[in-house]
MARNU-458088 format. One record per residue: residue number from 1; residue in three letters; chain; x, y, z of N, C-alpha, C in turn. Coordinates in nm, 4 decimals. Layout:
BEGIN
 resi resn chain   n_east  n_north     n_up  ca_east ca_north    ca_up   c_east  c_north     c_up
  NUM  ALA     A        X        Y        Z        X        Y        Z        X        Y        Z
...
//
This chain:
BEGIN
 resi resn chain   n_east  n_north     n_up  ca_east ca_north    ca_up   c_east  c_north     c_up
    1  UNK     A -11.0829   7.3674 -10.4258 -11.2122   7.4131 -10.3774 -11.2399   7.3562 -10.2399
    2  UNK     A -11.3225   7.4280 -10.1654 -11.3717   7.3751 -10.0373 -11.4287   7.2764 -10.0260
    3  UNK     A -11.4754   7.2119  -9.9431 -11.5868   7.1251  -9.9420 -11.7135   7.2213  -9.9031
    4  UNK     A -11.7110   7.2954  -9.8724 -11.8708   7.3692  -9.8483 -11.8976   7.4546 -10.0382
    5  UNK     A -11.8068   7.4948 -10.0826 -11.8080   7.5575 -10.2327 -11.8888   7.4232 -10.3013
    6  UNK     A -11.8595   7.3001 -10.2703 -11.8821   7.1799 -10.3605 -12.0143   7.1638 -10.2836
    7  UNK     A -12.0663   7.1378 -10.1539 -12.1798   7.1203 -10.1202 -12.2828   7.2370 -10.1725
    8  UNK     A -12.2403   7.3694 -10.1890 -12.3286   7.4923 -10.2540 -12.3517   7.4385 -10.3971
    9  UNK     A -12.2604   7.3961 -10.4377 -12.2631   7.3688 -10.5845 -12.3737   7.2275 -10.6266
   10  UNK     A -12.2637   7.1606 -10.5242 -12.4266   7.0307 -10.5225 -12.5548   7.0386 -10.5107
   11  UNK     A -12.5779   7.1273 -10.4310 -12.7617   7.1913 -10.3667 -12.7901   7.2499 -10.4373
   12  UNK     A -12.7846   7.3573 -10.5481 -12.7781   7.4013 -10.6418 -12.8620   7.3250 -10.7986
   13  UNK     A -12.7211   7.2255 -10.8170 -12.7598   7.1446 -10.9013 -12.8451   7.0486 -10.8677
   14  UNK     A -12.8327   7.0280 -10.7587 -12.9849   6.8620 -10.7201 -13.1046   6.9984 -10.7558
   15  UNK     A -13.1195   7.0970 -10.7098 -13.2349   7.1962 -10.7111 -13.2850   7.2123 -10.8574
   16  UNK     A -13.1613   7.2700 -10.9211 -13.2215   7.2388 -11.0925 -13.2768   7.1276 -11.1767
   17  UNK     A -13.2121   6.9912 -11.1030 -13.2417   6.8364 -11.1750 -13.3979   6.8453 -11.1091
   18  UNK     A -13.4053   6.8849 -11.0129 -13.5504   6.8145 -10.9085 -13.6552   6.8534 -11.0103
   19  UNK     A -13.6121   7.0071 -11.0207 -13.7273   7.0900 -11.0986 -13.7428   7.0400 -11.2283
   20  UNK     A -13.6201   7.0054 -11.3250 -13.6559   6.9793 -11.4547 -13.6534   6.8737 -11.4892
   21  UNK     A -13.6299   6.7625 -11.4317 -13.6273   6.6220 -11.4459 -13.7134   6.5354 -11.3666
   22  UNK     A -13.7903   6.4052 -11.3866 -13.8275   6.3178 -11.2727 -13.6506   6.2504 -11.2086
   23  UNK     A -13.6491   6.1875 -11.1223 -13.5647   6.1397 -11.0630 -13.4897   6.0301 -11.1542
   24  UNK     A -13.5751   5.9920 -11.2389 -13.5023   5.8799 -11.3123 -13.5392   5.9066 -11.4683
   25  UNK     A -13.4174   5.8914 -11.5453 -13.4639   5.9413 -11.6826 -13.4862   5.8235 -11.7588
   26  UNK     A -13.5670   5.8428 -11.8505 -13.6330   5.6925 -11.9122 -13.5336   5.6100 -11.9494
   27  UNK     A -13.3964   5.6296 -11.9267 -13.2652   5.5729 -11.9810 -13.2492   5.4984 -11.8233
   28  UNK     A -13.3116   5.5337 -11.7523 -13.3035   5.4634 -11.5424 -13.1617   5.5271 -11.5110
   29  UNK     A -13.1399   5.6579 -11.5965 -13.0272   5.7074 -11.5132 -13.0849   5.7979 -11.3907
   30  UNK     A -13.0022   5.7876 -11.2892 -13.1010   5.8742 -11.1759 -12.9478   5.9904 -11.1495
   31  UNK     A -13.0345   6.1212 -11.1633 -12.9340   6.2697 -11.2144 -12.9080   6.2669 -11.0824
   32  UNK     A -12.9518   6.2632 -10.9789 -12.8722   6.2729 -10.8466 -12.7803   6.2214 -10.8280
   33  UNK     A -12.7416   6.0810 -10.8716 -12.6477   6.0419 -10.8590 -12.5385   6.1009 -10.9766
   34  UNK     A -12.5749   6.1316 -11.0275 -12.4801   6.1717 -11.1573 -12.4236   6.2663 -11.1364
   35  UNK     A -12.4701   6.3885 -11.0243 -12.4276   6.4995 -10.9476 -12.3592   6.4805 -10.8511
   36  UNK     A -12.3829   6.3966 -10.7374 -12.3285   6.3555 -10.6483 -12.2518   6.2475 -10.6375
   37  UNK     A -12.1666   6.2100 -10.7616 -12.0447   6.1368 -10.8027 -11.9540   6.2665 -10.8626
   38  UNK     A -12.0425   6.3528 -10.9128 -11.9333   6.4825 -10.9846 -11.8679   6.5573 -10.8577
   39  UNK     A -11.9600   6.5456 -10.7513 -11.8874   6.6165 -10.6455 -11.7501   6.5526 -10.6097
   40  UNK     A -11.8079   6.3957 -10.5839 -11.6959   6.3311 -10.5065 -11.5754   6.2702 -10.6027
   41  UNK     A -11.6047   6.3203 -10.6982 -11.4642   6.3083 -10.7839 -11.3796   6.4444 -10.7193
   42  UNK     A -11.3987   6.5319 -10.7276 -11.3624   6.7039 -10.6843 -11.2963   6.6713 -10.5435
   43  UNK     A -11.4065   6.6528 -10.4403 -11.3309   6.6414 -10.2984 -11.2183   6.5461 -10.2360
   44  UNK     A -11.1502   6.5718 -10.1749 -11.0555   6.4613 -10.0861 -11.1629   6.3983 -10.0057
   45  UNK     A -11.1099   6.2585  -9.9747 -11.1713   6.2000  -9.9118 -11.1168   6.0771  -9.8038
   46  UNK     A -11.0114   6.1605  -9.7301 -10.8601   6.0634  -9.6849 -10.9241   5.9196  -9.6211
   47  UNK     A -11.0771   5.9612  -9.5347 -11.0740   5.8847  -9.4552 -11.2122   5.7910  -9.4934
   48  UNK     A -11.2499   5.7779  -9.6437 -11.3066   5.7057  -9.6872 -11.4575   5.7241  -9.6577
   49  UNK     A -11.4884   5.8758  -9.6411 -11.6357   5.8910  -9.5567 -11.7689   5.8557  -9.6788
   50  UNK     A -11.6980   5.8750  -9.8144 -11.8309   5.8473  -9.8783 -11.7816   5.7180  -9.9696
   51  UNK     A -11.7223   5.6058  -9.9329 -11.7091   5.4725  -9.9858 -11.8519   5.4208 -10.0204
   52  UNK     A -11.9686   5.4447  -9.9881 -12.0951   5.3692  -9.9491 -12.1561   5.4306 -10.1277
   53  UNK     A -12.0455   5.5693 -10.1732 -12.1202   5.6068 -10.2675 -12.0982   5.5652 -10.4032
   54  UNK     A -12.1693   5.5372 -10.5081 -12.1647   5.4479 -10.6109 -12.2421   5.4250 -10.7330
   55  UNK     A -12.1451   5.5085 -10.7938 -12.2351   5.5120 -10.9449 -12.3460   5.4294 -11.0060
   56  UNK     A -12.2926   5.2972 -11.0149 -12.3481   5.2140 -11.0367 -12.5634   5.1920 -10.9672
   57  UNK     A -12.5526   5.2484 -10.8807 -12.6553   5.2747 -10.7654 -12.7924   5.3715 -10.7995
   58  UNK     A -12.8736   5.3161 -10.7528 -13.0089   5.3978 -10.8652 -13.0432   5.4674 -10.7484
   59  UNK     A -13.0203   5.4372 -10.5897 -13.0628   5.4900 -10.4933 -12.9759   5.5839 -10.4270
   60  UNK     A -12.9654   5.7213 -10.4178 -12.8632   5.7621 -10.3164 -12.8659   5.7855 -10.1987
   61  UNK     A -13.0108   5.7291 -10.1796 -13.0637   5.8105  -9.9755 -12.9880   5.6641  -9.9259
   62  UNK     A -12.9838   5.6074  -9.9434 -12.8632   5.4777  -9.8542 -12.7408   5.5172  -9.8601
   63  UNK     A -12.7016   5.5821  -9.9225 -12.5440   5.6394  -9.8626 -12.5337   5.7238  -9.7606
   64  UNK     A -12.3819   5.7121  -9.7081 -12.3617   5.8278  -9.6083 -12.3760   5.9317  -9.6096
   65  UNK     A -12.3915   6.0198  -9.5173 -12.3410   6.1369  -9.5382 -12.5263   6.2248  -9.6134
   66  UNK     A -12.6176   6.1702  -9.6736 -12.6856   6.1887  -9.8010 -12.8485   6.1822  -9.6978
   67  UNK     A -12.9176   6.2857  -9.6872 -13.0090   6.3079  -9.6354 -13.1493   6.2878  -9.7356
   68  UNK     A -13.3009   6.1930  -9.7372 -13.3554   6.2479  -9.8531 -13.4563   6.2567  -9.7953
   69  UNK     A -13.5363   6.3129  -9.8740 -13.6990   6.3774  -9.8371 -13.7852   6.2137  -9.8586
   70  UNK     A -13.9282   6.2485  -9.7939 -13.9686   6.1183  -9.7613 -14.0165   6.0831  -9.9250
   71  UNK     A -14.0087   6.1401 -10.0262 -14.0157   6.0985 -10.1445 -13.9127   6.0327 -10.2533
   72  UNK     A -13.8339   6.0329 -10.1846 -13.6575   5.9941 -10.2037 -13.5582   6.0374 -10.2842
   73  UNK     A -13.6042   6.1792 -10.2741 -13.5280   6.3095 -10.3484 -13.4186   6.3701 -10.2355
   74  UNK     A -13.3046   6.3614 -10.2637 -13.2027   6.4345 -10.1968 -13.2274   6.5529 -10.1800
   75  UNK     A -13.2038   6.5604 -10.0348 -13.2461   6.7069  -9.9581 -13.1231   6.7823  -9.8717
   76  UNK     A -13.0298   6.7005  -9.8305 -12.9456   6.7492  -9.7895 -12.8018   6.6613  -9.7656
   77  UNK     A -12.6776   6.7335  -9.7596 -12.5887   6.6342  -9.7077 -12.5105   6.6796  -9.5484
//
């Protein structure tokens, strides 16, 4: 797959989590990240551009690459 097929696919799915979920589920899993680790399993990544990104991580607007709205909902990459 492309990397733009996987970014459609990502925008997509952050769009469905935004709408049907708060950002963090009472379990403190946060679905953005849970999406945007599914991507970067999928893509190559020779030159290490999204190292900064990390499951473990409740926040994803501090990573690279990862744009968020001033409410700290991922808006774009």
């Amino acid at each position: 797959m492309e990397i733009k097929e996987h970014v459609f696919g990502l925008l997509v799915m952050l769009a469905w989590l935004n709408v049907s979920y708060a950002t963090l589920s009472p379990s403190g899993v946060n679905y953005e990240v849970v999406a945007l680790m599914a991507i970067k399993q999928d893509i190559k990544d020779p030159h290490n551009v999204l190292d900064s990104w990390d499951f473990s991580s409740v926040d994803p607007c501090s990573w690279r690459m990862v744009t968020c709205t001033s409410d700290g909902s991922v808006f774009a990459l």
